[in-house]
C-alpha positions in Angstrom: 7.6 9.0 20.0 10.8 7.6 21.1 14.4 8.7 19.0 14.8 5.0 17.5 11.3 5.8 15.8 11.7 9.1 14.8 14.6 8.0 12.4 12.5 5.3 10.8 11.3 6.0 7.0 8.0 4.0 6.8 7.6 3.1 2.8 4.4 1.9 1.2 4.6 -0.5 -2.2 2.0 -1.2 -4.2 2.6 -3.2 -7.9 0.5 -3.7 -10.8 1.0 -7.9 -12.0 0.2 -10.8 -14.0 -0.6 -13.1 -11.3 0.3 -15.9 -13.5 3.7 -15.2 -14.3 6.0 -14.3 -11.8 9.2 -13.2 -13.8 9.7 -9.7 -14.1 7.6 -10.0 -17.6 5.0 -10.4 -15.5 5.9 -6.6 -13.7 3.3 -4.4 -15.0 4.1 -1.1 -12.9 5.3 -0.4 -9.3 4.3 2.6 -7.1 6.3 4.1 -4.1 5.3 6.3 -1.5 6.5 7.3 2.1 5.3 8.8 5.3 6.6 11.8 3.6 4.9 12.5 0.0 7.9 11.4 -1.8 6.8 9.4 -4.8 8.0 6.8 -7.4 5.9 4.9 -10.3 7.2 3.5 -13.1 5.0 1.5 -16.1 7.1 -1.6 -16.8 8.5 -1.3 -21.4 9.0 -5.2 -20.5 6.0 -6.4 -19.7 3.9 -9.0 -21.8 0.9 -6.5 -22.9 -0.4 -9.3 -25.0 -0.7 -11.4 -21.6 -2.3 -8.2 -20.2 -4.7 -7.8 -22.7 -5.8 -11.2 -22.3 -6.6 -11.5 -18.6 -10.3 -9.7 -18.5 -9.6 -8.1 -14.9 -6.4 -6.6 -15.9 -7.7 -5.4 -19.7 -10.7 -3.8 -17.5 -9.3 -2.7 -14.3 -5.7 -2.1 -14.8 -5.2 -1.4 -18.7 -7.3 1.7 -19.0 -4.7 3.8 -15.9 -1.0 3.0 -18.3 0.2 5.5 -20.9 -1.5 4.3 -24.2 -1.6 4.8 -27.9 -4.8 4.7 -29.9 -4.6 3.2 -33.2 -7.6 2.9 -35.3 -9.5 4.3 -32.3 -8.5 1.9 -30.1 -6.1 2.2 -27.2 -4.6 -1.1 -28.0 -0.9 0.1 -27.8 1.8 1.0 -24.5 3.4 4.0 -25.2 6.4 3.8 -24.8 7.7 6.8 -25.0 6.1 8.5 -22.1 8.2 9.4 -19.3 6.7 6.8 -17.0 7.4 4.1 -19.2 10.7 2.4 -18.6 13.3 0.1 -19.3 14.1 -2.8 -16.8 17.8 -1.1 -15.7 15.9 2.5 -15.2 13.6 1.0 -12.8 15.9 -0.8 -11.1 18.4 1.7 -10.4 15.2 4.5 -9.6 14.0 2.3 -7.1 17.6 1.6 -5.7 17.9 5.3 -5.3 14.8 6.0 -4.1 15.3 3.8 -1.3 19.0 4.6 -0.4 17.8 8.4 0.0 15.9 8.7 3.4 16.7 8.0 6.7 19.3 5.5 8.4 16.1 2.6 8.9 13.4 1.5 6.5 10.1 -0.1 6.9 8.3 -1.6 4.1 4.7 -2.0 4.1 2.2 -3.7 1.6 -1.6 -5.0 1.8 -1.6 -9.0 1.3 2.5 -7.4 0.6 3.6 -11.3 -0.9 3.4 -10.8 -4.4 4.3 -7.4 -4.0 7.8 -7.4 -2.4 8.0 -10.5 -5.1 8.0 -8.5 -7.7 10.1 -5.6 -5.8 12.5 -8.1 -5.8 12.5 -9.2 -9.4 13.9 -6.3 -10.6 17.0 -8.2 -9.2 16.1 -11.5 -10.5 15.4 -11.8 -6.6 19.5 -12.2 -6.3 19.8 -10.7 -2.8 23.4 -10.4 -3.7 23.1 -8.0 -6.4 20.2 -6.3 -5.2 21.2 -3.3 -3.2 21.0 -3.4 0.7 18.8 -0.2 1.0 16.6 -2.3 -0.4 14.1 -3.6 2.1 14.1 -7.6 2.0 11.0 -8.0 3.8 7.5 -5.9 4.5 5.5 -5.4 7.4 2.1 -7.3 6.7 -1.1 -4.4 6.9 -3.6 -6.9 6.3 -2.3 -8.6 9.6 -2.7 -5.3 11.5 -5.9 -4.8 10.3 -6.9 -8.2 11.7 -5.0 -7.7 14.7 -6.7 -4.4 14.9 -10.2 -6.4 15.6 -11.0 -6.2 11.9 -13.0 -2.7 11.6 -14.3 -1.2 8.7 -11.4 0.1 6.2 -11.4 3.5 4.4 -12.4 3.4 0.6 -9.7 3.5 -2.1 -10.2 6.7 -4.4 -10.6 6.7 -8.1 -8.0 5.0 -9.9 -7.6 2.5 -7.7 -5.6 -0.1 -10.1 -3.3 2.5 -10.5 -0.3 1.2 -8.5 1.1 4.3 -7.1 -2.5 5.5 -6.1 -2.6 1.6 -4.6 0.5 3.0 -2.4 -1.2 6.3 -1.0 -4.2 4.3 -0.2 -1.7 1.4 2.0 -0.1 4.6 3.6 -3.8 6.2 4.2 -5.2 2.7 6.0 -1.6 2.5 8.1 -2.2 5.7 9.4 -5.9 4.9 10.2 -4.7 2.0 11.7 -2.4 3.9 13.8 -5.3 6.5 15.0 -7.1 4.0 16.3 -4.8 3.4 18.6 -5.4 7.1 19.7 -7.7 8.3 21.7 -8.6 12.3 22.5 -7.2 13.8 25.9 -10.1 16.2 26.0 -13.8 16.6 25.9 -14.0 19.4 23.2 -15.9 16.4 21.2 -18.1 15.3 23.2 -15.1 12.8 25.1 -14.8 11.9 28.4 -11.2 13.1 29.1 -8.7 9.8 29.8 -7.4 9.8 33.5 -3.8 10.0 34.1 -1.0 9.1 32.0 -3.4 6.0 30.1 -3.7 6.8 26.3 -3.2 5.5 23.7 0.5 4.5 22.4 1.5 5.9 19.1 1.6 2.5 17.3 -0.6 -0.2 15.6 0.8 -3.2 16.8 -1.2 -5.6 18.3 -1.1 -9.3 18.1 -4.1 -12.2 19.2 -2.4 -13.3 22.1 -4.6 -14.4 25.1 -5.4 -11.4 27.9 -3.3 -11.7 30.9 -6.3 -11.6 33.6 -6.4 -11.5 37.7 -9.2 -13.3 39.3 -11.3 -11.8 42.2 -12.5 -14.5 44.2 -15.9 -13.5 46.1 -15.6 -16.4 48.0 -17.9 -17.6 51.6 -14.8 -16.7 53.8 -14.7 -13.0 52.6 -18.6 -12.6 53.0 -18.5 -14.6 56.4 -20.3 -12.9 59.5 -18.4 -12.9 62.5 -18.6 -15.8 65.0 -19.8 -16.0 68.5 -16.8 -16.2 70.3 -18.8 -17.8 73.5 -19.6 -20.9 71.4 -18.6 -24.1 72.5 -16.2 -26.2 70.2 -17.4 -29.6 71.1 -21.3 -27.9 70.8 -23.0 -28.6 67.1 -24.0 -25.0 65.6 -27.1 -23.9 65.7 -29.2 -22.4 62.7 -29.0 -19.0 64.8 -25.2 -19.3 65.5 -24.5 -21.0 61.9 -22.3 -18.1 59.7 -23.7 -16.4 57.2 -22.1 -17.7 53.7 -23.0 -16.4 50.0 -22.8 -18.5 46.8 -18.7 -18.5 45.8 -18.5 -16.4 41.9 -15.3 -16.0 40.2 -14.4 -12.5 38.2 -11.6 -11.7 36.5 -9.5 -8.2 36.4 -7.5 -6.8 33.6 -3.5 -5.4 34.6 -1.2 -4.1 32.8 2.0 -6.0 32.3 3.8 -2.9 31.8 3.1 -0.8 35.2 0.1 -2.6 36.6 -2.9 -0.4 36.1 -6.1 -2.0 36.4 -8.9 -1.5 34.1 -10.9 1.2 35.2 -12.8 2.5 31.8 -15.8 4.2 34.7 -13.4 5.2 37.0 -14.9 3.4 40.2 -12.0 1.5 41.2 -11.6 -1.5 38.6 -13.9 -3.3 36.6 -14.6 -7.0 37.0 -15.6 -9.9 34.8 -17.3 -13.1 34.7 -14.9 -15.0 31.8 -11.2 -13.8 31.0 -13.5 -13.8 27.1 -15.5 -11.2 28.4 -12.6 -9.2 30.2 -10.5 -9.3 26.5 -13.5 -8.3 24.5 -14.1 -5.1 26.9 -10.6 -3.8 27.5 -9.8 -4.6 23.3 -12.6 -2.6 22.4 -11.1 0.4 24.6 -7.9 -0.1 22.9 -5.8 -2.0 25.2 -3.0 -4.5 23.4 -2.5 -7.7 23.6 1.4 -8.4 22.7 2.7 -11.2 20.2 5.1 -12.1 23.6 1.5 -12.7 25.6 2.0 -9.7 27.3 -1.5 -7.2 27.8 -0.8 -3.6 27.6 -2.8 -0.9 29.0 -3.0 2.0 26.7 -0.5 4.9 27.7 2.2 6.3 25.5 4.9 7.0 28.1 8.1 6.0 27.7 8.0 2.8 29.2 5.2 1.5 27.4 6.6 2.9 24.3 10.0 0.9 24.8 8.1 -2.3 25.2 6.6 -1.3 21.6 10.1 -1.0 20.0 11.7 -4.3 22.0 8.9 -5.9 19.9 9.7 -4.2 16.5 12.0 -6.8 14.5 15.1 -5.2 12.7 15.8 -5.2 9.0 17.7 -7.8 8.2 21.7 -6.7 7.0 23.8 -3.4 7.4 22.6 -0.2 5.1 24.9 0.4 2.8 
């Protein structure tokens, strides 16, 4: 892992919402996590329970994980009182403090993260001037890693998961399956056949849909020609005995890294060849080779020269930390 990494925090949101009402009435709770352990929920005293209660998914999937009261039986009532319950000014200035203590660099990541860094941000009435700059104005998408990821299957949410800040372990969970698949085992203690030279995998999930950079091997007549008779006359037709030997011509296609230009060799025979650049990006994807939102391909080797391509990539926050 290079230094500039090493000194990100990675932070995972997570809120609880009335999708229908984006003021910060509509706020039910927020959860905070980062690649640390270090926690923050907090159950929104301002929200419209009435509204809550009203919208069947929320009453049935969202309700039943906030501090309640029972009256009559029922557990009809917030409570406000509990310690997780609070006002509008407590959240905002917990959050603000939760995000000015960690390292110098922040990155903010949500699942389909729109509505959430909305409602992040209207604990500031979405006034970026008021809103403190630890604050992360923007969040690195996971649902568009998991895509650029080829899609695979996701690990299951554990029990409470309407809960927001249990909603925040389980985006910090699939981000760090995301990242191990971009891993692959340097030995054959499991049953692995051990990875050839420096090529594994990078220590990052960032991928992008960009079309694979491909070489094409030309088996064409003139490199399967058999020699010609030197003794032949020039002005003489060719004979069927004389006449070269000549194959059908068949375009492949290679795979090379943009980075040091390695060429795919997943059996280790010298490189591997294919009959569409389709086929060639299908194969070398599914062995976890990148292709780069620049349209760069990427073999998959975590030196430091691949790495640095990784964090050239990486967009900044926007503004100064304060």
């Amino acid at each position: 892992m290079s230094d500039t990494a090493s000194t990100i925090r990675r932070v995972y949101l997570h809120c609880e919402f009335l999708p229908a009402d984006p003021t910060v009435r509509g706020l039910i709770s927020i959860g905070l996590t980062d690649d640390s352990g270090c926690d923050y929920y907090a159950v929104n005293n301002g929200m419209d329970v009435s509204a809550v209660l009203n919208v069947p998914w929320l009453a049935d999937n969202v309700w039943p994980h906030l501090p309640r009261c029972t009256v009559d039986g029922s557990p009809c009532l917030l409570d406000r009182t509990h310690p997780d319950v609070k006002l509008l000014d407590e959240m905002r200035d917990d959050v603000a403090e939760y995000f000015a203590d960690g390292s110098p660099e922040t990155h903010l990541y949500a699942y389909y993260g729109g509505q959430h860094i909305w409602r992040l941000h209207s604990l500031w009435n979405h006034d970026w001037a008021a809103m403190p700059s630890s604050v992360p104005r923007w969040c690195h998408e996971l649902r568009s890693l998991v895509v650029q990821a080829g899609d695979p299957p996701l690990p299951e949410r554990a029990g409470g998961q309407h809960h927001a800040l249990t909603g925040a372990g389980h985006n910090r969970t699939l981000h760090e399956y995301l990242l191990a698949l971009s891993t692959c085992p340097q030995y054959d203690d499991d049953g692995f056949r051990p990875v050839s030279g420096p090529h594994r995998m990078p220590p990052t999930g960032w991928q992008a849909a960009a079309p694979l950079r491909t070489e094409r091997v030309d088996e064409s007549s003139a490199a399967c020609r058999g020699p010609e008779s030197s003794s032949r006359h020039p002005g003489r037709p060719v004979t069927r005995g004389e006449r070269p030997t000549r194959f059908p011509t068949h375009q492949m296609h290679s795979v090379v890294c943009d980075v040091c230009d390695y060429v795919y060799d997943e059996d280790g025979d010298g490189f591997e060849v294919f009959d569409s650049p389709e086929a060639a990006a299908q194969e070398v994807l599914r062995h976890h080779w990148k292709c780069l939102s620049d349209g760069r391909v990427m073999c998959p080797s975590d030196d430091g020269e691949h790495q640095a391509v990784y964090d050239e990539l990486m967009p900044p926050e926007p503004g100064a930390r304060g």
